[in-house]
N, C-alpha and C positions, 0 to 999 in steps of 0.2 A: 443417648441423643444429646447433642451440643446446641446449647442456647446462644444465639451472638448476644452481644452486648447492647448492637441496635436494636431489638428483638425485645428485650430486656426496659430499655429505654420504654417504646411505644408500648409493653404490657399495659403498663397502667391504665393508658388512655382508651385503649380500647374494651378495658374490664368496664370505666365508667360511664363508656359511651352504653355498653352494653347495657344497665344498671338504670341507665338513663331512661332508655330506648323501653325498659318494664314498666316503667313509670307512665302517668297520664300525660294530657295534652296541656299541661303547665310546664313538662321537663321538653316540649319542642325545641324553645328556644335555647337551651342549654346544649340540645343537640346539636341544633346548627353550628351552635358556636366550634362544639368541639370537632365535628367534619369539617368547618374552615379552619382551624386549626392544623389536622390533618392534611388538608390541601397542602398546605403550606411545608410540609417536610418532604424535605427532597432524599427521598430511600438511596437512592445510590450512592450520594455525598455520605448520607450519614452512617451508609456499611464500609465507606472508606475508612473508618475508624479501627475498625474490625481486622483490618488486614496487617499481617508483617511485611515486611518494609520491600519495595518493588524492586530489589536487587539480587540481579541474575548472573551464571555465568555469561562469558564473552566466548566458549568455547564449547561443541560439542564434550568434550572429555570432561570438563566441567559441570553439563548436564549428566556426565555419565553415562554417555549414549554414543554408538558409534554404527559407521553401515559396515555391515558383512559383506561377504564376498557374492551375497546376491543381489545387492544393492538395498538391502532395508535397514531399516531404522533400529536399533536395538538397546536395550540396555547393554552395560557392558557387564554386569554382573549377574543379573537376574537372567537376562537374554528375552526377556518381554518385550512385546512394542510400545510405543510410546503410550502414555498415559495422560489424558487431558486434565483429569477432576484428582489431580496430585494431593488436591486441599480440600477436604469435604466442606463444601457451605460456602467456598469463595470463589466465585464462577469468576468474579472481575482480574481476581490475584490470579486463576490460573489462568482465564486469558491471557493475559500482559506476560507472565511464564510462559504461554506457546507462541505469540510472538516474537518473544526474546528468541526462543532457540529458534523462529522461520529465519530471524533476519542471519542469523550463522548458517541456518543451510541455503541461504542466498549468494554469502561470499565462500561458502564451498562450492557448488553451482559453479561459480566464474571461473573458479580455481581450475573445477575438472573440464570444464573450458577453453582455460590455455593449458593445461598442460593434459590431458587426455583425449582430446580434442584438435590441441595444436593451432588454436583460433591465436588470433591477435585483439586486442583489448584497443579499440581507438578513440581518442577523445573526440567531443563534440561539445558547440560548433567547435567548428575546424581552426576559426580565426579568433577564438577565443582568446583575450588576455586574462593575465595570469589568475588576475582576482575576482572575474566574473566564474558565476555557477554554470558547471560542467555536468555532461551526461558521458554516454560512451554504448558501444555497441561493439560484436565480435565482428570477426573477418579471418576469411581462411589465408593463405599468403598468397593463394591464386583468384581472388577472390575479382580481383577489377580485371585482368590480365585472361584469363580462363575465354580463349574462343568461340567454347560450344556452349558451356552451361552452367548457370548461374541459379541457385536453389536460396530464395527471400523466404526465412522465418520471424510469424510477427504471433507472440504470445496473447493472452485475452487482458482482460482488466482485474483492478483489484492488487491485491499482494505481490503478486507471481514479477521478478526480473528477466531479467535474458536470460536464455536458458531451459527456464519453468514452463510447463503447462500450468500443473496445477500443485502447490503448495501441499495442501491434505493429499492430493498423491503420495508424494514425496515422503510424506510423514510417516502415513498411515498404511500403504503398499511396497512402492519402492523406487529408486531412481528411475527406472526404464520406464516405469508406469507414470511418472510425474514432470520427469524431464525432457528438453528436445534432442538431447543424445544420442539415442539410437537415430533419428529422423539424418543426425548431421551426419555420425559414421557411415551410415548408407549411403546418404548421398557422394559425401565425398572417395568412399570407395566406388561408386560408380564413374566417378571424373567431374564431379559436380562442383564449382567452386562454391563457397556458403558466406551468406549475411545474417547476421542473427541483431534481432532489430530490441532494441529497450524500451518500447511505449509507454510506460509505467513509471519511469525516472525523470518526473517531469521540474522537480523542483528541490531545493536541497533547505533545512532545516537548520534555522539558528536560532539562538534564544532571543529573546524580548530584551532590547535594551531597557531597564529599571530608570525610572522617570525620576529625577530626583526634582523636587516644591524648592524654591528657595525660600528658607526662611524666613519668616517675619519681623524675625529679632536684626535683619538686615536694613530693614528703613529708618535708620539714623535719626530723619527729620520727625519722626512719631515720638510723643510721649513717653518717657521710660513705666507709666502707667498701664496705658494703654498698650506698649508693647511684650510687657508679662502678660495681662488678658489675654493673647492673641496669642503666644505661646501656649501657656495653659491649654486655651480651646485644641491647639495644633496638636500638642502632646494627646492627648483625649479622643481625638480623632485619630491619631496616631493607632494608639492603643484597642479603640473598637475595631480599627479597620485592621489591627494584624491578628485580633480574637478572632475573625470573621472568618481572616483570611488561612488560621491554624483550621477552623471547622471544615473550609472548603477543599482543602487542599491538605491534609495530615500529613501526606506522604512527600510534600515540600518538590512537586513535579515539576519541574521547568516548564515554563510561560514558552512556550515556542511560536516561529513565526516561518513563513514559506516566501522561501524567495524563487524563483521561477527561471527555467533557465530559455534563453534567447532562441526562439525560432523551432522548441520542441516544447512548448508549455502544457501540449494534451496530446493523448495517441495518437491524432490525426495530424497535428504539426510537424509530429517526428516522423511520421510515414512518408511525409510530404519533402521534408531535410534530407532525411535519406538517400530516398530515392534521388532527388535535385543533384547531391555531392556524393554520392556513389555509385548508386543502381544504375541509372545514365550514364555515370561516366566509363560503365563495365565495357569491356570487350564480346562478352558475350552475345550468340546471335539468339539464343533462347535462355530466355527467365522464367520461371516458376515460381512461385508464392505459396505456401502453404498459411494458412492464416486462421485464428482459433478463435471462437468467439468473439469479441470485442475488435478483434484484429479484423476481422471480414469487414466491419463495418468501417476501418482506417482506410481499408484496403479500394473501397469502394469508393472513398471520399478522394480517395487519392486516384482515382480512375473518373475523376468530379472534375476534378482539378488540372488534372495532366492527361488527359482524354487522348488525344494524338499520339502521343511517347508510349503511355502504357501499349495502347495496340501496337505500335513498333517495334515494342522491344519482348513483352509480356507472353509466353506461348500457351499458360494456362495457369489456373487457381486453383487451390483445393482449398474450399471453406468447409471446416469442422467445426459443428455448433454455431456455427456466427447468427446474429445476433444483427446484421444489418439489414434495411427497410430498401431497397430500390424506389419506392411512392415517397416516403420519408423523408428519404434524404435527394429527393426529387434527380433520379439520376435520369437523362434520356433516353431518348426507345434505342437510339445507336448503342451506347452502354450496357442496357440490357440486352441488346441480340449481342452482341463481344463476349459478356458472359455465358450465354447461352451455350456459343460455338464455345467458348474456352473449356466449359463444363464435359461436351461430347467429345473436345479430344481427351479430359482424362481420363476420361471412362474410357475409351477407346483403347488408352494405353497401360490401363490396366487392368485388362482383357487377357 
């Protein structure tokens, strides 16, 4: 059995709370002391010590893991499935390891997208310059252009990209079971042109720009006295705040910051751009939505908001799992009878 080091740390304190706690009603106050004491350590920070360093492959092969020709997840030497608890005792290291490896079966995902799929990868917005933060969504080539039928896939919340149902699908089962793949090759073997929607890529990730103090040794008109004091202190402060800052942070993780991109900043935003700059502007005389969890309730908002259009264009929904409130999100009784009827032609047509 392996001892962490944090573990090791807090023995003591808890042998003498223990020790304490035998003791009569003169070691109370010794005890409070030491449960505020305890208060005061933050366990998660201080198992961060504990951990080897949070650098991962950028590559399946690199994990050593590849999918078979049944679409699962495999070691490539053992031929086991994936393995969560890689690291006995370090639930946080191996999170951020299965992490790491979703976000590579994310940009595989896209991969088998455009090229087994045969999607087109298109930016958003549309009028995006160069510098501003970018989403993007699939499209089949006949996707605006398709007279009869137009098939809108909108994934749930969480992890999951275009593409994804569900991540631990993916992982733990297999493509077909976790992705919209099969949903799209169906469709588009029936004549269906396809939109594959990103609700989930709502903002892109850049580090903290680093604040730099301007020194004090820079006020000229101070005392050459008075201006060592002030160093001194600066230095001093310096030094507590990067001890602090080695405690808090060991593994030296980029300070990150979210910058949000225009006019798709939450799943509903994006449902709503969408639809606005493609779905509308389809050719098609019938649309269909399939929509998962969190997506039912974009889907709904966007039936909020563009109430007129969706009946015009919309010929039915299929919500799996969702997760949307009609009372909630205060949609009207007209809304709710549209669904209603939209609900009885699917079932009707899949009869």
């Amino acid at each position: 059995m392996s001892i962490s080091l944090s573990s090791l740390i807090l023995l003591p304190i808890w042998i003498s709370m223990a020790q304490i706690q035998q003791g009569g009603p003169d070691e109370k106050e010794k005890t409070t002391a030491l449960k505020d004491l305890l208060s005061r350590i933050d366990l998660d920070e201080l198992m961060k010590k504990d951990e080897p360093p949070l650098d991962f492959p950028d590559t399946l092969e690199g994990f050593e893991y590849a999918f078979n020709e049944k679409g699962q997840l495999r070691h490539i030497k053992t031929g086991e499935p994936f393995v969560f608890n890689y690291r006995e005792d370090l639930h946080r290291w191996n999170q951020k390891r299965y992490e790491a490896l979703g976000e590579i079966i994310t940009k595989y995902v896209y991969e088998l997208l455009e090229k087994d799929c045969n999607l087109k990868k298109i930016s958003i917005p549309v009028d995006a310059t160069e510098s501003e933060p970018k989403s993007f969504i699939f499209m089949s080539e006949d996707a605006l252009t398709n007279p009869q039928k137009l098939m809108v896939l909108i994934h749930g919340s969480g992890v999951v990209r275009a593409g994804q149902w569900a991540r631990r699908l993916i992982i733990n089962e297999d493509l077909d079971s976790g992705t919209q793949i099969p949903f799209i090759k169906r469709a588009m073997d029936e004549g269906y042109g396809v939109i594959v929607l990103n609700p989930n890529e709502n903002y892109i990730e850049v580090e903290k720009p680093k604040i730099h103090v301007q020194s004090s040794s820079d006020s000229s008109d101070e005392p050459a006295e008075k201006r060592e004091r002030k160093d001194k202190v600066s230095k001093e402060t310096k030094k507590r705040r990067d001890f602090y800052e080695k405690y808090r942070n060991p593994q030296r993780e980029k300070e990150m910051m979210q910058l949000y991109i225009r006019e798709n900043g939450s799943p509903e935003e994006h449902a709503i751009y969408v639809w606005d700059h493609f779905i509308a502007q389809s050719a098609a005389e019938n649309v269909f939505f399939v929509a998962h969890s969190y997506g039912g309730l974009a889907f709904v908002e966007l039936m909020i908001q563009r109430e007129a259009d969706v009946k015009s264009k919309v010929t039915a929904v299929a919500l799996t799992d969702s997760v949307h409130n009609v009372w909630h999100q205060e949609a009207g009784k007209t809304i709710r009878e549209w669904m209603r009827e939209s609900l009885s032609i699917l079932q009707d047509s899949l009869k």
